[in-house]
PDB file of N, CA, C and O in Angstrom:
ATOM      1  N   UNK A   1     206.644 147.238 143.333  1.00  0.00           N
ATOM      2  CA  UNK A   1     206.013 147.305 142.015  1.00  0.00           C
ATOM      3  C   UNK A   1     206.232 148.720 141.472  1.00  0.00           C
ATOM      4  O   UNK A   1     206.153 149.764 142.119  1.00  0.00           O
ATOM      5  N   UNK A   2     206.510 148.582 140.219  1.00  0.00           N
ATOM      6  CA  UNK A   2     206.696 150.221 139.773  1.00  0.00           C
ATOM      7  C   UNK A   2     205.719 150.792 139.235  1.00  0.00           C
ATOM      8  O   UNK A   2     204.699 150.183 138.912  1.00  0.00           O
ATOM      9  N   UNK A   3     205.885 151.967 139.074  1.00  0.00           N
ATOM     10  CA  UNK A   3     204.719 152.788 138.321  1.00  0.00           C
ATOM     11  C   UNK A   3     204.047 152.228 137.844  1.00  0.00           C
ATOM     12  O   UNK A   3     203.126 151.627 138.397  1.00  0.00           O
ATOM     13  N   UNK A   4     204.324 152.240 136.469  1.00  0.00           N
ATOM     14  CA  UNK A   4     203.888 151.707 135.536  1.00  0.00           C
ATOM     15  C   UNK A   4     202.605 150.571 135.293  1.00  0.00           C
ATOM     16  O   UNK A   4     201.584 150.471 134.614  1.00  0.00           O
ATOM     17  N   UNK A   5     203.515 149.647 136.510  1.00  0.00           N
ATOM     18  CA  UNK A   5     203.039 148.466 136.646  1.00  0.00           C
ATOM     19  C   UNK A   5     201.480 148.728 137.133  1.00  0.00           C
ATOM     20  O   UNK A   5     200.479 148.267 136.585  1.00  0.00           O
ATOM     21  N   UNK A   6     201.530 149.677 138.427  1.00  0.00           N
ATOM     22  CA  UNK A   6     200.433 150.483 138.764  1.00  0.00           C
ATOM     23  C   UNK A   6     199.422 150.735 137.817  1.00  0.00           C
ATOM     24  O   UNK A   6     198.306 150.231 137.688  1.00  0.00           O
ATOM     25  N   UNK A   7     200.101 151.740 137.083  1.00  0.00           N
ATOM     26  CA  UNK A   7     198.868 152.015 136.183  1.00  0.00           C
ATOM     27  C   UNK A   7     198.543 151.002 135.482  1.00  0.00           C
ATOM     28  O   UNK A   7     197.347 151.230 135.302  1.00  0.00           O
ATOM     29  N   UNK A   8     198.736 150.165 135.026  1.00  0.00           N
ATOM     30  CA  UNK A   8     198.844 148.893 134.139  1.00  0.00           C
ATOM     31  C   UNK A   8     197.403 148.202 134.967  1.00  0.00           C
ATOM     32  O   UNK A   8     196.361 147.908 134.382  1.00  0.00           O
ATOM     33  N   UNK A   9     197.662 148.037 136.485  1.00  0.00           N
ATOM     34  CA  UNK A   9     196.726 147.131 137.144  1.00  0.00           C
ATOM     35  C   UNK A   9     195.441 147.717 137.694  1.00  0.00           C
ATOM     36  O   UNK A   9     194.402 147.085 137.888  1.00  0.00           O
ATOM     37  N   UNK A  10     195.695 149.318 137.973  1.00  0.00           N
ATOM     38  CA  UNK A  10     194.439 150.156 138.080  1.00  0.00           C
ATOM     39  C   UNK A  10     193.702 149.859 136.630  1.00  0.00           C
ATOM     40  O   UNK A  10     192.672 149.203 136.779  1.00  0.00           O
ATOM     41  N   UNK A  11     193.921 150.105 135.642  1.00  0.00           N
ATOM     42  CA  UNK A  11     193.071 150.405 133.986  1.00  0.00           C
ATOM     43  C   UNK A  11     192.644 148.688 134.437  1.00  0.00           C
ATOM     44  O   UNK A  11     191.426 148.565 134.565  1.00  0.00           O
ATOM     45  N   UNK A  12     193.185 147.802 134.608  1.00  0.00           N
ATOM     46  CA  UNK A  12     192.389 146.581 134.166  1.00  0.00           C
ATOM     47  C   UNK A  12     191.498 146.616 135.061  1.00  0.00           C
ATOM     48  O   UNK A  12     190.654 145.732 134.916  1.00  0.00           O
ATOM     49  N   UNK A  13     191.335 147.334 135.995  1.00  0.00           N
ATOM     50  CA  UNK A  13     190.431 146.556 137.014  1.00  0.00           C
ATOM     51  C   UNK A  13     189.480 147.470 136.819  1.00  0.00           C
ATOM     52  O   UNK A  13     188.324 147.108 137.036  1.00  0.00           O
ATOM     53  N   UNK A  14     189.685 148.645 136.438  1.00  0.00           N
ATOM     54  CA  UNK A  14     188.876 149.987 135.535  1.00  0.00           C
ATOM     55  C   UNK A  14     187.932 149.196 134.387  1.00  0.00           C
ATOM     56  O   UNK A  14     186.705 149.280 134.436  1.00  0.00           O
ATOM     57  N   UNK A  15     188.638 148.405 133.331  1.00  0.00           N
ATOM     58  CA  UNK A  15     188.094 147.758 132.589  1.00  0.00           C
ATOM     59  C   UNK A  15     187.068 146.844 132.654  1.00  0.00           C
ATOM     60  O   UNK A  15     185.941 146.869 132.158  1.00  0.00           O
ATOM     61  N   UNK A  16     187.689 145.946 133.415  1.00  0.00           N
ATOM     62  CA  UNK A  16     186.984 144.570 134.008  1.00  0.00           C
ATOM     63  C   UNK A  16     185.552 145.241 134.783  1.00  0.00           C
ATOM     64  O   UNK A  16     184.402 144.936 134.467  1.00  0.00           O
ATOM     65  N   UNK A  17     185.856 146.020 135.642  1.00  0.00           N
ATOM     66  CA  UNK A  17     183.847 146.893 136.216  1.00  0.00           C
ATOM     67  C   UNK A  17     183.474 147.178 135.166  1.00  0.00           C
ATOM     68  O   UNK A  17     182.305 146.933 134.869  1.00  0.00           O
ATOM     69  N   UNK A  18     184.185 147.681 134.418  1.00  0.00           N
ATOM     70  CA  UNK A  18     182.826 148.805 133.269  1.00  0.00           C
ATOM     71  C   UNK A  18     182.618 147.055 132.278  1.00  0.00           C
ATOM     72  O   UNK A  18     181.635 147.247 131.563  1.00  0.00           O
ATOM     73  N   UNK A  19     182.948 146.136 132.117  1.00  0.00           N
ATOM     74  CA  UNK A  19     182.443 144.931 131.143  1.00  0.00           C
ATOM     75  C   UNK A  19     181.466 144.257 132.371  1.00  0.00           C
ATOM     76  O   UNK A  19     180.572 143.603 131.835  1.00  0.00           O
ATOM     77  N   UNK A  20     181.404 144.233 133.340  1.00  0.00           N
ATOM     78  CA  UNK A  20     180.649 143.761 134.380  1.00  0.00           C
ATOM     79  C   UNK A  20     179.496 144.424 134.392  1.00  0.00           C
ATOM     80  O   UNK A  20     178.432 143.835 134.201  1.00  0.00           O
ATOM     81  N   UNK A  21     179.579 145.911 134.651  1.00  0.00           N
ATOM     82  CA  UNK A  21     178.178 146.757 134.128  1.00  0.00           C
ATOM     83  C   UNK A  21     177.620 146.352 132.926  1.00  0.00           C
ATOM     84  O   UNK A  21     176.400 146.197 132.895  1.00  0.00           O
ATOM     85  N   UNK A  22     178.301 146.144 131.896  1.00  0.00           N
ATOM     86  CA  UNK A  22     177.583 146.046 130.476  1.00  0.00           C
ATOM     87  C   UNK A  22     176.675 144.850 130.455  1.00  0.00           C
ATOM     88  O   UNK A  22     175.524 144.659 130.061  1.00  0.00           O
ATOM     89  N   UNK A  23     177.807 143.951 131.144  1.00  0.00           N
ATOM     90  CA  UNK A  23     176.745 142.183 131.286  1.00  0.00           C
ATOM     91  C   UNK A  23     175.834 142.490 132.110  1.00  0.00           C
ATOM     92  O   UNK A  23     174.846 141.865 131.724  1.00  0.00           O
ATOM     93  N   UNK A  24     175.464 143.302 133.366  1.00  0.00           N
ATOM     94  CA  UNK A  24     174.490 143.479 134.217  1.00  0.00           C
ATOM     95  C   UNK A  24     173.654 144.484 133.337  1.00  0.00           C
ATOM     96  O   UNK A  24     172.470 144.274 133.599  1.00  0.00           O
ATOM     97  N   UNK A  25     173.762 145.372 132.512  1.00  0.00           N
ATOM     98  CA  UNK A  25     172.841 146.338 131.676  1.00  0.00           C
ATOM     99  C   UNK A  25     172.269 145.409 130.582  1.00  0.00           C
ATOM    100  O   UNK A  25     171.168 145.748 130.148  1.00  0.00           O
ATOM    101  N   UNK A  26     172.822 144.305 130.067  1.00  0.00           N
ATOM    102  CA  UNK A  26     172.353 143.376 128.713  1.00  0.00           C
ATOM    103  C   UNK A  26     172.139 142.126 129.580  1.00  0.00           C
ATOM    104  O   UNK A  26     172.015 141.132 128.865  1.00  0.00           O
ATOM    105  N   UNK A  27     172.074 141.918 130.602  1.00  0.00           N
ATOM    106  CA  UNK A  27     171.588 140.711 131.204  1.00  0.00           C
ATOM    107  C   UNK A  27     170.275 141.255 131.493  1.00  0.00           C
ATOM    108  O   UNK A  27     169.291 140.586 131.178  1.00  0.00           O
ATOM    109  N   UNK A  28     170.110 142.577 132.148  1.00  0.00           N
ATOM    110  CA  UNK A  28     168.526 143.300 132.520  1.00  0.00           C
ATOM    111  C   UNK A  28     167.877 143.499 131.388  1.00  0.00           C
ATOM    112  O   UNK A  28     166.668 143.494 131.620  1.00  0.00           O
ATOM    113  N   UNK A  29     168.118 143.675 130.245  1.00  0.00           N
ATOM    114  CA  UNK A  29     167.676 144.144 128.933  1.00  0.00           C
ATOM    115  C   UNK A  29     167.243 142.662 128.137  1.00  0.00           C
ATOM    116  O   UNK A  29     166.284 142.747 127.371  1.00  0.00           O
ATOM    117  N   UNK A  30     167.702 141.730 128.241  1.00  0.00           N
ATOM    118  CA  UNK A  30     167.374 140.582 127.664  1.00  0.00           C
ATOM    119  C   UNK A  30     166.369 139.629 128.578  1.00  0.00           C
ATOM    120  O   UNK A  30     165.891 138.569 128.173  1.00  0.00           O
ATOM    121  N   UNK A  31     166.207 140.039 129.507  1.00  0.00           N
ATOM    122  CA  UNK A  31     165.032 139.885 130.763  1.00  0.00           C
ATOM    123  C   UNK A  31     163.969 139.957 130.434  1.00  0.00           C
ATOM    124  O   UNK A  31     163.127 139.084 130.222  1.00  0.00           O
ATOM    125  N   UNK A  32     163.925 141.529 130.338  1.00  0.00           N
ATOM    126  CA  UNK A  32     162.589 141.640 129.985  1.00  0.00           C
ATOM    127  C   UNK A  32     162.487 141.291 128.634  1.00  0.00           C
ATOM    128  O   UNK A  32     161.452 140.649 128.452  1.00  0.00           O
ATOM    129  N   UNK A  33     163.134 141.450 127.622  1.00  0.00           N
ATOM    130  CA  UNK A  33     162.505 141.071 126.051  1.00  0.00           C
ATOM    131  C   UNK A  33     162.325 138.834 126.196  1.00  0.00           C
ATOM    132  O   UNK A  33     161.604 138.038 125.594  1.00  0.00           O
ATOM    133  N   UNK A  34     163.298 138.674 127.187  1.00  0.00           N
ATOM    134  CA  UNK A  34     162.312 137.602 127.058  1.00  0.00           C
ATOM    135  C   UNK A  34     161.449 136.770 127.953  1.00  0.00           C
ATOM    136  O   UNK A  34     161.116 135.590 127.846  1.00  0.00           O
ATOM    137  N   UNK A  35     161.113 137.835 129.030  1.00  0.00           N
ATOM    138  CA  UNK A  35     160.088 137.686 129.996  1.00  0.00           C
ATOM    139  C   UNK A  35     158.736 138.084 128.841  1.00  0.00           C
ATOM    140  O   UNK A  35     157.602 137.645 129.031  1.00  0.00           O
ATOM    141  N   UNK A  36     159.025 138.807 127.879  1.00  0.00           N
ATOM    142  CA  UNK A  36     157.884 139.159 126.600  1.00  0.00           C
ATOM    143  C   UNK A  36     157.812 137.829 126.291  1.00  0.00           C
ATOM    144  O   UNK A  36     157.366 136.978 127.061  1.00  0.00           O
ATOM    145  N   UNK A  37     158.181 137.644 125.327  1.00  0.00           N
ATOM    146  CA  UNK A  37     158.374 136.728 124.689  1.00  0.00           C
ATOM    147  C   UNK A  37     157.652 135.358 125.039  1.00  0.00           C
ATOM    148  O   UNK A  37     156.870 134.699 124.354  1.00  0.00           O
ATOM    149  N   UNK A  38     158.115 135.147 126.217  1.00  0.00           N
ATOM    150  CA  UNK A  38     157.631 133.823 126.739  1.00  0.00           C
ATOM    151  C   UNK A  38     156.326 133.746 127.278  1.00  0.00           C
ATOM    152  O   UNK A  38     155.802 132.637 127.390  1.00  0.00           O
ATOM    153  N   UNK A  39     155.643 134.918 127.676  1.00  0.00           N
ATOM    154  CA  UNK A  39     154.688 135.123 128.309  1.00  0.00           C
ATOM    155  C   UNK A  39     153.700 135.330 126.965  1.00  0.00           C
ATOM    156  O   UNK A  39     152.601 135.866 127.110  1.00  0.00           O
ATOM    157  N   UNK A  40     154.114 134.918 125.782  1.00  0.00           N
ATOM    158  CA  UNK A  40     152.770 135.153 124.759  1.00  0.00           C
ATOM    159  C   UNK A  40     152.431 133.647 124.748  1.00  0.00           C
ATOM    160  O   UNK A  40     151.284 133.252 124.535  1.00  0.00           O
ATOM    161  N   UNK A  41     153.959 132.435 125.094  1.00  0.00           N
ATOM    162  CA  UNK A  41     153.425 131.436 124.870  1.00  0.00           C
ATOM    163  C   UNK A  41     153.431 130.110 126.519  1.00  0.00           C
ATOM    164  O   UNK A  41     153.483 128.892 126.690  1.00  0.00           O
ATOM    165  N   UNK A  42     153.354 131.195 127.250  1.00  0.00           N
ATOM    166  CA  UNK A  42     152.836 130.278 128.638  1.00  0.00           C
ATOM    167  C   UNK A  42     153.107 131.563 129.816  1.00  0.00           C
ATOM    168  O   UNK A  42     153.836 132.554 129.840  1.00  0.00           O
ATOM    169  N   UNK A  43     152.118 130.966 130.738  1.00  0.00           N
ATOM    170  CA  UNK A  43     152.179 131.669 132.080  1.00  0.00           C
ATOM    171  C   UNK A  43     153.597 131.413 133.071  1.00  0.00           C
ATOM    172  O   UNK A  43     153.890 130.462 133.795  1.00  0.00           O
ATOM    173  N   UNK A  44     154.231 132.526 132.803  1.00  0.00           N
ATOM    174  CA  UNK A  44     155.263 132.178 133.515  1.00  0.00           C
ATOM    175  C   UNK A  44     154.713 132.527 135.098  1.00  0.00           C
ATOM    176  O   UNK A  44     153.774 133.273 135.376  1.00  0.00           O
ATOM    177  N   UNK A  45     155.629 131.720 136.111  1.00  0.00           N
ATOM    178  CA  UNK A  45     155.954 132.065 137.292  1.00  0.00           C
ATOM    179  C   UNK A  45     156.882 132.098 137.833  1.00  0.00           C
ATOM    180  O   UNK A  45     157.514 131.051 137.967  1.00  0.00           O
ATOM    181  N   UNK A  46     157.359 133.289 138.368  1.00  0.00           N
ATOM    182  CA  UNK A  46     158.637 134.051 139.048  1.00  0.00           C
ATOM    183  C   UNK A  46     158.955 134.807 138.069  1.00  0.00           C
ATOM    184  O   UNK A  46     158.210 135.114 137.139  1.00  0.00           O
ATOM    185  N   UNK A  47     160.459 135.260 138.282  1.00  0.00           N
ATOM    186  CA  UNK A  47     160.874 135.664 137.416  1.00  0.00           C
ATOM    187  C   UNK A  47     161.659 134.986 136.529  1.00  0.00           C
ATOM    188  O   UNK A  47     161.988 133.817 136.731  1.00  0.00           O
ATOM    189  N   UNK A  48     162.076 135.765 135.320  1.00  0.00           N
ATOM    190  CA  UNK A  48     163.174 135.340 134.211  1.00  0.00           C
ATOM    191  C   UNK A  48     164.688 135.541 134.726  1.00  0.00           C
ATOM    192  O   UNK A  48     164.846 136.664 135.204  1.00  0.00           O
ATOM    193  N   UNK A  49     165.577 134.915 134.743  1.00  0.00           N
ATOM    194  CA  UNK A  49     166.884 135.068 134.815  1.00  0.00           C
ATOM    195  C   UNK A  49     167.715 134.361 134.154  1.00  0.00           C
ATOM    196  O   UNK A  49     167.894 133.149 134.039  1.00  0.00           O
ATOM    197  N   UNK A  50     168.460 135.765 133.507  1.00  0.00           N
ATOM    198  CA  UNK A  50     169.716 135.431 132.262  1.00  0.00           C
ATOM    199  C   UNK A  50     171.138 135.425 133.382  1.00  0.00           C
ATOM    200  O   UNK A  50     171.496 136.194 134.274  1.00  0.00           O
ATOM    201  N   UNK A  51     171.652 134.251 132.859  1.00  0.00           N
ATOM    202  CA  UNK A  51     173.311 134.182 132.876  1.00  0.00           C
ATOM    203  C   UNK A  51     174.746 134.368 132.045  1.00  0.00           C
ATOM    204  O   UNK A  51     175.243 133.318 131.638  1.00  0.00           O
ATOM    205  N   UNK A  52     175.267 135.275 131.834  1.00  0.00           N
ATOM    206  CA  UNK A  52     176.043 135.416 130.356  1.00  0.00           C
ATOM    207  C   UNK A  52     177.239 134.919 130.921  1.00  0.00           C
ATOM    208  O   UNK A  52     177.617 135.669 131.820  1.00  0.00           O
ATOM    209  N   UNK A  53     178.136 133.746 130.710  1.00  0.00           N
ATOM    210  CA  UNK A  53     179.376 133.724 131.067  1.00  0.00           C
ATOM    211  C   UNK A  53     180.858 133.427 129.728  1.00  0.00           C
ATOM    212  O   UNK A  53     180.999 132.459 128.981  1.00  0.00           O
ATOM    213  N   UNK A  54     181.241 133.967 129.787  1.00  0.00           N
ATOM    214  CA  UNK A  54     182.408 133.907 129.045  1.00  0.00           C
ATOM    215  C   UNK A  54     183.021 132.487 128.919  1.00  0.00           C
ATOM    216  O   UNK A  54     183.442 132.043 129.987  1.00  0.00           O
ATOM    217  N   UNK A  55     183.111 131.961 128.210  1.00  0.00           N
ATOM    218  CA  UNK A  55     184.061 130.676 128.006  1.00  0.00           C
ATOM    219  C   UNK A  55     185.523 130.333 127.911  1.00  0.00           C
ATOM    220  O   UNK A  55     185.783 130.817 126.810  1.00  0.00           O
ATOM    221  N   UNK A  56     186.475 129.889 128.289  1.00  0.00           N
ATOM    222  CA  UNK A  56     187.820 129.911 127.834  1.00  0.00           C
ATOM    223  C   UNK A  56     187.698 130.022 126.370  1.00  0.00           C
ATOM    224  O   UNK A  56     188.544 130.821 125.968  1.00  0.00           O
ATOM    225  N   UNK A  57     187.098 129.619 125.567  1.00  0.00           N
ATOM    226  CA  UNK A  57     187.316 129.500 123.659  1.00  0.00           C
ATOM    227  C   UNK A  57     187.301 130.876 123.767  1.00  0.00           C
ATOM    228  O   UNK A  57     188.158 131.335 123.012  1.00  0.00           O
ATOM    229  N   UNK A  58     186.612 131.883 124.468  1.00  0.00           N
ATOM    230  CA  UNK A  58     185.899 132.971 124.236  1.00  0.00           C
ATOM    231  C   UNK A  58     184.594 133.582 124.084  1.00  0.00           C
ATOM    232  O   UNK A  58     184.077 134.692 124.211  1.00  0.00           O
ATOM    233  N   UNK A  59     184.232 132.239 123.714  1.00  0.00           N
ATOM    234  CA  UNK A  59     182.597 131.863 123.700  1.00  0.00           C
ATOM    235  C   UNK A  59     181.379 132.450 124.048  1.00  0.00           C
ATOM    236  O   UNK A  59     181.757 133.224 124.928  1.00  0.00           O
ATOM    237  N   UNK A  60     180.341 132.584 123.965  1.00  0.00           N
ATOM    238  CA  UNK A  60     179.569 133.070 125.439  1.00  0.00           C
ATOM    239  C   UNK A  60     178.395 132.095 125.860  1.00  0.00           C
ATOM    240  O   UNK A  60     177.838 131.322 125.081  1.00  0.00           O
ATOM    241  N   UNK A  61     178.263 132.161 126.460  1.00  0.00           N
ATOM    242  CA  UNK A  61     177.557 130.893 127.069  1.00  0.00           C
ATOM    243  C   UNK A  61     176.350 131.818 127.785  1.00  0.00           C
ATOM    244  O   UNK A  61     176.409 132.923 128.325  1.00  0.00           O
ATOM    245  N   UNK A  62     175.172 130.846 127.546  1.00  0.00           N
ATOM    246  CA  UNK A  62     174.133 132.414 127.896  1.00  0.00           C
ATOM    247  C   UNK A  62     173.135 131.023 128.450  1.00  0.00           C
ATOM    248  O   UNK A  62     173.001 129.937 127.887  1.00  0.00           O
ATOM    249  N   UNK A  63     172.694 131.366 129.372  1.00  0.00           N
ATOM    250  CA  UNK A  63     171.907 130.426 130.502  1.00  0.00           C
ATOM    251  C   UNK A  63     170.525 131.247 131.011  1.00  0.00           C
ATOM    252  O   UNK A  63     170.604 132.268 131.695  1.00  0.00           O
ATOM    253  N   UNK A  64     169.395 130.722 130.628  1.00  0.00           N
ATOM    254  CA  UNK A  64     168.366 131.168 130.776  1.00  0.00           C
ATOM    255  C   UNK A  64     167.315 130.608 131.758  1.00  0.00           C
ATOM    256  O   UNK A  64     167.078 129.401 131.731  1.00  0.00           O
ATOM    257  N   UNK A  65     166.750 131.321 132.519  1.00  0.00           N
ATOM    258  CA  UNK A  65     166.184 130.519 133.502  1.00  0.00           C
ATOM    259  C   UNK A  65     164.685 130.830 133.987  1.00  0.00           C
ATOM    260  O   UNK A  65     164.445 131.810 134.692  1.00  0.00           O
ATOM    261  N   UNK A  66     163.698 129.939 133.567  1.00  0.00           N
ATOM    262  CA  UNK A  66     162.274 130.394 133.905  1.00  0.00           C
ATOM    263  C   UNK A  66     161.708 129.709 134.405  1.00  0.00           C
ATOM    264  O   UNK A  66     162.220 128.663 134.803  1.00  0.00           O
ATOM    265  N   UNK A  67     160.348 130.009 134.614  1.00  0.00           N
ATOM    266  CA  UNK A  67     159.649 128.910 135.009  1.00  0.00           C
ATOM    267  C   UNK A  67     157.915 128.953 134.564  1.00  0.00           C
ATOM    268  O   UNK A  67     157.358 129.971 134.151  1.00  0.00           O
ATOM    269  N   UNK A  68     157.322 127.778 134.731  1.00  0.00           N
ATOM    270  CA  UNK A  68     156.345 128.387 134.070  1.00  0.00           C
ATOM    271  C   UNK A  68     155.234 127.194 134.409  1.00  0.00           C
ATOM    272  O   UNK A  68     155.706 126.083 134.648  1.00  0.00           O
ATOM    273  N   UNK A  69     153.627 127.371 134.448  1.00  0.00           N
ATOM    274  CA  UNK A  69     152.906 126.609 135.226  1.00  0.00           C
ATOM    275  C   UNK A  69     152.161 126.052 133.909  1.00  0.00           C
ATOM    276  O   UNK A  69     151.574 124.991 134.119  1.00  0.00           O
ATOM    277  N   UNK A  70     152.086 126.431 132.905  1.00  0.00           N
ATOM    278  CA  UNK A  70     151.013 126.348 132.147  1.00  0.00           C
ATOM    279  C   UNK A  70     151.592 126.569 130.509  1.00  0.00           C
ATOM    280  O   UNK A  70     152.378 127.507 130.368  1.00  0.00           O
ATOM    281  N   UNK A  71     151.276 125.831 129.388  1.00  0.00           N
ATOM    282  CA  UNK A  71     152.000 126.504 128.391  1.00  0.00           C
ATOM    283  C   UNK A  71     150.134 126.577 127.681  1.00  0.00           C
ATOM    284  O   UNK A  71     149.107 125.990 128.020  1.00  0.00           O
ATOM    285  N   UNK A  72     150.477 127.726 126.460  1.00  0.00           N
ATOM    286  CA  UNK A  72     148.938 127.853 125.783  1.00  0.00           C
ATOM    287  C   UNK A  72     149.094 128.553 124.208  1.00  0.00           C
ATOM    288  O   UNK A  72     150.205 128.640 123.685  1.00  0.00           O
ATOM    289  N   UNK A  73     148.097 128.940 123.660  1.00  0.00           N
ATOM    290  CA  UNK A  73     148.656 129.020 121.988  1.00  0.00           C
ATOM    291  C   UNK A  73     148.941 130.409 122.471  1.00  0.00           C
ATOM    292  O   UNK A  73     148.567 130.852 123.557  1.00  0.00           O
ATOM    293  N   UNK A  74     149.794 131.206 121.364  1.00  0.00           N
ATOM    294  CA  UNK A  74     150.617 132.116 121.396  1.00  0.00           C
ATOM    295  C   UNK A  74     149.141 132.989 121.525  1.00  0.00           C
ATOM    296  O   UNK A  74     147.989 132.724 121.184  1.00  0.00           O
ATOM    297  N   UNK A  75     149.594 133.825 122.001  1.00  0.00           N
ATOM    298  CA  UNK A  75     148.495 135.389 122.347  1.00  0.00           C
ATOM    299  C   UNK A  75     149.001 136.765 121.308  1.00  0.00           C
ATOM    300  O   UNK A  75     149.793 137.613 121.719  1.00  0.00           O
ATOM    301  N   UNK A  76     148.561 136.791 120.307  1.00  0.00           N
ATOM    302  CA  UNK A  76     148.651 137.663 119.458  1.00  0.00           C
ATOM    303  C   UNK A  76     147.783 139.159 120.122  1.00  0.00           C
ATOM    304  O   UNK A  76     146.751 139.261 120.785  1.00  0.00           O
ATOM    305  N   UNK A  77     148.893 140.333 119.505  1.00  0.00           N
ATOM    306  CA  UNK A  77     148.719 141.149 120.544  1.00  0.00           C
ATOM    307  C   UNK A  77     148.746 142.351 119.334  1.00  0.00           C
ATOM    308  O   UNK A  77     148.618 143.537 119.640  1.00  0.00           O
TER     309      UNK A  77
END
């Protein structure tokens, strides 16, 4: 493989971590705003967990996951 090619395959894989951090920094960040959120209108239990995955279209596909024992009127705060 030549140079080039080298540098070519180091930068993507350079790339590809730092977009992996960003989804793990905006997957933690959308957690908590909607571990908020949900908790004005039911008792959650466990935690919240977001999934962001990319689609072939390009898409994003965002998968949310809670749980919750009890739902009740919103809690104005």
């Amino acid at each position: 493989m030549n140079e080039s090619k080298q540098i070519a395959n180091r930068l993507k894989k350079v790339l590809l971590q730092d977009k992996i951090y960003a989804y793990e920094g905006l997957s933690k960040a959308l957690e908590g705003d909607v571990r908020m959120l949900l908790s004005y209108y039911m008792n959650l239990v466990g935690d919240v967990s977001i999934n962001i995955d990319i689609l072939d279209s390009g898409e994003y596909q965002i998968n949310i996951n809670a749980k919750a024992n009890n739902i009740s009127a919103p809690q104005v705060i």
